[in-house]
Every structure is written in C-alpha cells, then in structure tokens.
C-alpha positions as CSV (number, residue, x, y, z in Angstrom):
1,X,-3.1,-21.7,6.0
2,X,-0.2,-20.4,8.0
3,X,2.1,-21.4,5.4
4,X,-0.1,-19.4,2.3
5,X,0.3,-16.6,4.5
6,X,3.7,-16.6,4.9
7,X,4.0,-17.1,0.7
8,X,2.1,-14.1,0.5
9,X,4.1,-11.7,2.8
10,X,7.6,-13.1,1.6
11,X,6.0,-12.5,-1.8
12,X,4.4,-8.8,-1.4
13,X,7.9,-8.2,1.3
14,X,6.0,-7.5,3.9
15,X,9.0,-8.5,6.2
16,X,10.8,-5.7,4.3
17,X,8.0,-3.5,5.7
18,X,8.0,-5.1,9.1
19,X,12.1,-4.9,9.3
20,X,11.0,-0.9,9.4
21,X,9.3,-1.2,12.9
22,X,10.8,-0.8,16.5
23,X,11.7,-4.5,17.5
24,X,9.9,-3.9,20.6
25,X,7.1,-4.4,18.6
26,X,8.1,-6.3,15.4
27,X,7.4,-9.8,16.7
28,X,4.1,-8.9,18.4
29,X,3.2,-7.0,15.1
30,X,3.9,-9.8,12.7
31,X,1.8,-12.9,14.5
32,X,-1.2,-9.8,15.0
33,X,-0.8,-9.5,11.3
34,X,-0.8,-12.9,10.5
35,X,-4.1,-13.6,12.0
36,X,-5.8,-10.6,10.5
37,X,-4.6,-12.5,7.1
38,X,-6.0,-15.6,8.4
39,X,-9.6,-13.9,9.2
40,X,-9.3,-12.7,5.8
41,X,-8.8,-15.3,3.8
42,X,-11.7,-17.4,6.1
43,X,-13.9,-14.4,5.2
44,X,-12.5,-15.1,1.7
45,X,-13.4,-18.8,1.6
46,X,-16.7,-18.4,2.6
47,X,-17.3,-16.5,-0.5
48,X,-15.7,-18.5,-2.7
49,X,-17.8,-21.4,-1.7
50,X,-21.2,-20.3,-1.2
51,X,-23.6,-18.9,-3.8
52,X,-26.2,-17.6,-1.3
53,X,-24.4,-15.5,1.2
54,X,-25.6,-15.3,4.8
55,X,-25.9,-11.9,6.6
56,X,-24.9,-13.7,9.9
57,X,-22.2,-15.9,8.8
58,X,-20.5,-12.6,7.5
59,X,-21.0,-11.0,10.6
60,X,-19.6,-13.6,12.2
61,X,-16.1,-13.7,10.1
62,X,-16.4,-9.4,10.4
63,X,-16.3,-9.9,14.2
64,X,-13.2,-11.6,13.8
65,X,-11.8,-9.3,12.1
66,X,-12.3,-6.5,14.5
67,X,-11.1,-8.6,17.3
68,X,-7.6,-9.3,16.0
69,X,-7.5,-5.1,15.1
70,X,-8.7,-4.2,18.6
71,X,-6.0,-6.3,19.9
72,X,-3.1,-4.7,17.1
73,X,-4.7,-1.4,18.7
74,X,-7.3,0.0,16.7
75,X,-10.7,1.1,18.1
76,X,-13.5,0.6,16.4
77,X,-13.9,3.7,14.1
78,X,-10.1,3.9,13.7
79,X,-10.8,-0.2,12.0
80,X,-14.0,0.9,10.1
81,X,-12.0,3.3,8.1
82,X,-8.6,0.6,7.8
83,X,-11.2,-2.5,6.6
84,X,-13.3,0.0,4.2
85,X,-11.3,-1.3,1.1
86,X,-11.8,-5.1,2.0
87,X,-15.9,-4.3,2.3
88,X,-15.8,-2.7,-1.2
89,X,-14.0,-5.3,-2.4
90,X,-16.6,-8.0,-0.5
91,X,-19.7,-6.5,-2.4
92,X,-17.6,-6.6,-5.8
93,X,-17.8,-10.5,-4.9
94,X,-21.4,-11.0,-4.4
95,X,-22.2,-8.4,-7.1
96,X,-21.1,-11.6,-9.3
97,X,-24.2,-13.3,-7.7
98,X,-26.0,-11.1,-9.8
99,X,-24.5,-11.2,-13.0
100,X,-22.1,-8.1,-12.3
101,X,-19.0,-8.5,-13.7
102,X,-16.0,-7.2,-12.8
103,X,-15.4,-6.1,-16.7
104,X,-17.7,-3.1,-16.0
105,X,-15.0,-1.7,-14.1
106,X,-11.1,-0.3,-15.4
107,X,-9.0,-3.0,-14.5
108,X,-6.9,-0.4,-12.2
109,X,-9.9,0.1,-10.1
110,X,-11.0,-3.5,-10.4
111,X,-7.1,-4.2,-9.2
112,X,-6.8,-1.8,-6.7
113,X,-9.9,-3.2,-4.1
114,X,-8.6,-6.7,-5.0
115,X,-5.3,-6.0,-3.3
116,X,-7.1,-4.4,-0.2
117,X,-5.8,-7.2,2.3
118,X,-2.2,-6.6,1.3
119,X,-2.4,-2.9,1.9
120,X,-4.1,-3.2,5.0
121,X,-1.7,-5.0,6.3
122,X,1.0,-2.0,4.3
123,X,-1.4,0.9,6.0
124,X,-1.3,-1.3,9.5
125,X,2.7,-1.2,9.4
126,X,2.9,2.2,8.6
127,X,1.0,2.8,11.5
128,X,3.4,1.1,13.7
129,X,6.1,3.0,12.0
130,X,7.7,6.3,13.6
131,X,7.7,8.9,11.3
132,X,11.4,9.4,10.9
133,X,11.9,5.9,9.7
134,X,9.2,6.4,7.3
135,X,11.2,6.6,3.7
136,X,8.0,5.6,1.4
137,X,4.5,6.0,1.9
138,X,1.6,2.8,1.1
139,X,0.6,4.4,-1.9
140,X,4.7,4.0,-3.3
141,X,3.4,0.3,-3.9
142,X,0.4,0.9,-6.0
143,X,1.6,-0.6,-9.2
144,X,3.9,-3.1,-7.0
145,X,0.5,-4.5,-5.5
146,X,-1.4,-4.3,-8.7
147,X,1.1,-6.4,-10.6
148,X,1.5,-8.8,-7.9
149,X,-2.4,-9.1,-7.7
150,X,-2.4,-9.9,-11.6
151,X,0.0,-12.8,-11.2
152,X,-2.3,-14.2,-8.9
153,X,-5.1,-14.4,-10.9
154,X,-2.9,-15.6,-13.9
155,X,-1.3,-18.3,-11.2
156,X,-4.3,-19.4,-10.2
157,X,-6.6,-19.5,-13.5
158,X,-7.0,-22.9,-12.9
159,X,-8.0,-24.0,-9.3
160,X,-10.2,-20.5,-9.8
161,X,-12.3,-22.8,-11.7
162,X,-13.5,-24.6,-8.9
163,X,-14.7,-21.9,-6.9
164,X,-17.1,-18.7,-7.1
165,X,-14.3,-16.0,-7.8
166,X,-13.6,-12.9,-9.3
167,X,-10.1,-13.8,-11.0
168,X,-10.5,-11.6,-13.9
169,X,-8.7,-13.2,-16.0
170,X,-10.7,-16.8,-15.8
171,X,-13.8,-14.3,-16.9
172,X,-12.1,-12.2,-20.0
173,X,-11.2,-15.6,-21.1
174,X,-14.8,-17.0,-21.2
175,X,-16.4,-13.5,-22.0
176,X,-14.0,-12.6,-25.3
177,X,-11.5,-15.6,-25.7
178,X,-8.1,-16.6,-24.6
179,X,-6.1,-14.6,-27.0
180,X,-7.7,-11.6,-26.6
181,X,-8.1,-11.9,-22.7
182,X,-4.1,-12.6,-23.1
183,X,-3.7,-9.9,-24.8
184,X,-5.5,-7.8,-22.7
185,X,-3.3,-8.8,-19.9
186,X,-0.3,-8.3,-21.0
187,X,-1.1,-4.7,-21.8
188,X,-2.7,-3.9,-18.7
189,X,0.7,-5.3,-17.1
190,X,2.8,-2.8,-19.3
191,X,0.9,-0.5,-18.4
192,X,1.4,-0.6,-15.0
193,X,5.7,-1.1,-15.2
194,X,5.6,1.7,-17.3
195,X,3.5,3.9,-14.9
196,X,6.0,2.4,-12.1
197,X,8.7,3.8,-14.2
198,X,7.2,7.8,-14.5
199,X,6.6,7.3,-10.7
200,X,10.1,6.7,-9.4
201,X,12.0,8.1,-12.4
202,X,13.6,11.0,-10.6
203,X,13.5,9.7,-7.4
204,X,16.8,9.4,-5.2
205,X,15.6,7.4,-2.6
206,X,16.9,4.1,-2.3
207,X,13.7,2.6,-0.8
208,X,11.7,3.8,-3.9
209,X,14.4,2.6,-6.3
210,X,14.2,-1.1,-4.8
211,X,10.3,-1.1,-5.3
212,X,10.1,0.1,-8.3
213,X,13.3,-2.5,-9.2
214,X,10.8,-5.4,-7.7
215,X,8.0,-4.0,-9.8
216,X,10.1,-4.4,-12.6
217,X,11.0,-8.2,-11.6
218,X,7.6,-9.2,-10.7
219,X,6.2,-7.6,-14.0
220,X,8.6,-10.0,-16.2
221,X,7.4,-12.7,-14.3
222,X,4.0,-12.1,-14.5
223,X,4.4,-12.0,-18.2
224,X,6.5,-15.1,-18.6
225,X,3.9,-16.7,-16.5
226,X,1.2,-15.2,-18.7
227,X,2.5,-16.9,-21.5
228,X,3.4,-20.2,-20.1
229,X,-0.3,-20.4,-18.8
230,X,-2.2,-19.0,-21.9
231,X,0.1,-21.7,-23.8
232,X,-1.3,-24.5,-21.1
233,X,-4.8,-22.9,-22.2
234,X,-5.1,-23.4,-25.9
235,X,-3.9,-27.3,-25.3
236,X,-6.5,-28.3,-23.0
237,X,-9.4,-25.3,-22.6
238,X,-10.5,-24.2,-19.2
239,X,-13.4,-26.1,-18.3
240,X,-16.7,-24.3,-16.1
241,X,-16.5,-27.2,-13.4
242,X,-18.4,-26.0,-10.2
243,X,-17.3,-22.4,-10.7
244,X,-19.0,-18.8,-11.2
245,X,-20.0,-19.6,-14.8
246,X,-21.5,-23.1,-13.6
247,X,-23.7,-21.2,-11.3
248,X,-24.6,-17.9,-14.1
249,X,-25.8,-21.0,-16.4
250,X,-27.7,-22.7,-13.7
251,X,-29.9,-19.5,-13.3
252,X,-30.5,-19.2,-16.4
C-alpha cells in the first residue's frame, strides 16, 4: 500500500507541497501524512468490497482516522471540519447501495468530493505552512485535482469492474454507451484546462504558472489515455463481473 501512496503523492506533487514546509517538520509531516492516506484508502477498501455497510466497522476505520490527525496536531473539532469532505464523499458511496447514481450530480461537484483525500492532505500542508512561504492557496489546485481525479477513473475503468465503486466513467459507459460517455469525458476535461487557463491567465506568480503548466500536462494525458482506453473498450466491452451493476441487477 505504501508504494500506491507514494504514486499518488509524486503524482498530485505533494512533495512539491511538502518541500514548502520548515524541515524541522518536513519528515515528521510526510510519514503523518502517509498514514492518514493509508486509513484512507482501508476506509476506502472496505467500501469497495462490501454491499451492506456496517455502522461499527466504519467507526472503527473513522477512529483511525482521527488518531493519525490528533497525532499531526489536530483536536477533534479542528479534524471534524478537515475530514467533512471525505464523509460527503463516503455517503456519495453508499448512496450507490441505493440506486443513486453519481450522474444526478454536475461532474464538477461529483469531482470535487472525489478528490477530498488529496486536498486534505493539500489543506493539512498548508497548515504546517508559515504564512510568508505561502505563494498559492488549496483552492489554486482545483482543476489540477479534478483532472487528476478523472484520469483515475479513466486508468482504472477496468479493475473498477471488480469492485463496488463510483468511477463515473465505468457508469456513463453502461448508462448511455461508450461513445457518448467518451465524449462526455473529453469535454468535461476541456472544460476544466480551459477554466485552468481563465484562472492563472494574468497571474505572475511562478508557483501558479507551474500548476496551471501541470494542469495543462496532465489534461493531455488524460485525453491520450481517454482515447487509448475507450479504443481497448469497443474491442473487447467492459464486462459487469462482481461490480456495482452485478449487485443493482441482483436486487432487482
């Protein structure tokens, strides 16, 4: 697990973030941050694999969590407030035990509480950060994160079928059909580079410039990817294996 976490900081440059803090507390920081991921992505797992959700095995992984922010720091009310994102994203998830698709929802909203662990751990930083060092603020990585969060779906359309997810993607695909879910994609994509663009357009600050140059990078990716994927598609269609849709069909 440690070496997916370390794929997805180098990936969403949270060492570029981390580079920002005092190294009195940079190390420290980092390994605290780490295990917060790692509490995450257990919380994660357990929703992925399990249809009927326990109220104690979630407070179990939730007690977790706050450990490893009490020890970065954070009270308790202090780490209600940081976490509120990941719980809104959390009943998004079981809302699919019902039938609730995340298609109901503008795929910027939908986006935005699906990268809630990577700006936690963005907000978390900052926090660490003294304010005369501080050249951006979290929300200068909106449409970085929401791009980013796209590939991931698009990356991982196919192991997604395994498992009870909400990769977006995987349902526009068996709710309207791979061209027009690839379609859809690659216009939500532009725009979000073009609304990149009209945010740092008349910025000077270098720090701006170089995320809204790797929101540039990562949106041609994304798209190449896009393609290469939807191409894999339309040669050997997704199957429902053991996924959400196997479990929709088995209630009937």
């Amino acid at each position: 697990m440690k070496d997916k976490i370390q794929e997805l900081f180098e990936y969403r440059k949270i060492p570029f973030l981390l580079s920002q803090v005092n190294k009195k507390d940079r190390k420290s920081l980092g390994k605290g941050l780490i295990r917060l991921q790692e509490d995450i992505y257990i919380l994660d797992r357990y929703l992925e694999s399990n249809w009927v959700l326990k109220s104690k095995k979630l407070d179990k992984y939730w007690r977790k969590i706050f450990k490893t922010l009490s020890k970065l720091g954070f009270n308790a009310t202090v780490s209600e407030n940081l976490v509120g994102h990941i719980r809104k994203y959390q009943l998004h998830e079981s809302q699919l035990r019902d039938g609730r698709m995340p298609t109901r929802l503008s795929e910027e909203y939908y986006y935005y509480y699906k990268s809630c662990d990577v700006r936690l751990m963005r907000a978390i930083i900052s926090e660490y950060t003294d304010d005369s060092k501080k050249s951006f603020e979290v929300s200068d990585w909106r449409y970085f994160d929401l791009i980013t969060e796209i590939n991931d779906d698009v990356e991982d359309i196919f192991e997604d079928q395994e498992t009870i997810n909400g990769n977006l993607f995987n349902i526009l695909i068996h709710e309207q059909g791979l061209d027009q879910a690839s379609n859809q994609f690659y216009n939500i994509l532009t725009e979000f580079y073009d609304a990149s663009n009209d945010r740092f357009r008349l910025t000077k600050n270098n720090y701006k410039l170089q995320i809204m140059k790797w929101t540039a990078e990562y949106y041609f990716d994304t798209v190449e990817l896009l393609n290469k994927n939807t191409k894999k598609i339309s040669k050997k269609p997704l199957t429902d294996n053991a996924g959400l849709y196997h479990y929709i069909e088995e209630l009937g």
